[in-house]
N, C-alpha and C positions, 0 to 999 in steps of 0.2 A: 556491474552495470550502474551505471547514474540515472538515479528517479527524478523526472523534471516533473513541474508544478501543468496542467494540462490547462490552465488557464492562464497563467504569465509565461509557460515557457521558460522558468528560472529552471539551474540544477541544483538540486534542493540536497540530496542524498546518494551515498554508494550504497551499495547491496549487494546477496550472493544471490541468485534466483535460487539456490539449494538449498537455502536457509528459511526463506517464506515458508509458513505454514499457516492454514486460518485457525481461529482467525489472526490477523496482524496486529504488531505489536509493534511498538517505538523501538525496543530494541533491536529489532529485525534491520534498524537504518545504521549506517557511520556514518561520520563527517565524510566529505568531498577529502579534506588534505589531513594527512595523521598529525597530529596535534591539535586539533579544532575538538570543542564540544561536540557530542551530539546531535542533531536537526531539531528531534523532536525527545520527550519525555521519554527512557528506555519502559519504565514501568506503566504508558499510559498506553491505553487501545491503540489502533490506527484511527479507529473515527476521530479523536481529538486533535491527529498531526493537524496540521497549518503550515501553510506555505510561509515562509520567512521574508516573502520580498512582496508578495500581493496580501497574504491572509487568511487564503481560501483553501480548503480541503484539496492534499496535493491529485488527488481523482475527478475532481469537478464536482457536480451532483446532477448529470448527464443519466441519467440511468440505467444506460447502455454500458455509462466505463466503468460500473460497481466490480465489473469481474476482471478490470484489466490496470496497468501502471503506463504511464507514457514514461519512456525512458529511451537513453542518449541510441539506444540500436530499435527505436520503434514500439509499438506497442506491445506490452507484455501481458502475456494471460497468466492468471492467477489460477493456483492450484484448487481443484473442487473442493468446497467444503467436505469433511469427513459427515459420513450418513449419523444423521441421530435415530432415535425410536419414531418422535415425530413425523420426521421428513420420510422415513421406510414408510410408514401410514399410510400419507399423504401421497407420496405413489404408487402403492396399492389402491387407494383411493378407500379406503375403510376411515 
């Protein structure tokens, strides 16, 4: 799949949806054509990615689209977080 930038519309990155896992990681991206650099930093969060052609976080800050990727076949949903101790808690409600 190719991850576009959800506020310019650029293709920014390829990807396998089988490989995502949260949280995201630069490495999780290739270039668009085999021999280009990487998009974004392999060892840096995805919070850090940036869009290469506008600037802006390739998700927007929508906060609707925190759970999903715009890409070349539509919107992609992102795999659930794995439960921590916290979050089991928190809906138990304790």
């Amino acid at each position: 799949m190719i991850l576009r930038c959800r506020l310019c519309h650029a293709s920014i990155a390829a990807f396998d949806p089988a490989d995502l896992r949260l949280p995201l990681l630069g490495a999780m991206f290739g270039p668009l054509e085999p021999g280009f650099p990487p998009p974004f930093d392999p060892e840096a969060a995805f919070a850090h990615a940036r869009c290469p052609y506008c600037g802006h976080h390739p998700q927007g800050y929508e906060p609707a689209g925190a759970d999903s990727l715009e890409t070349d076949a539509g919107a992609f949903v992102l795999p659930a977080a794995p439960a921590t101790p916290a979050t089991r808690r928190r809906k138990e409600g304790k």
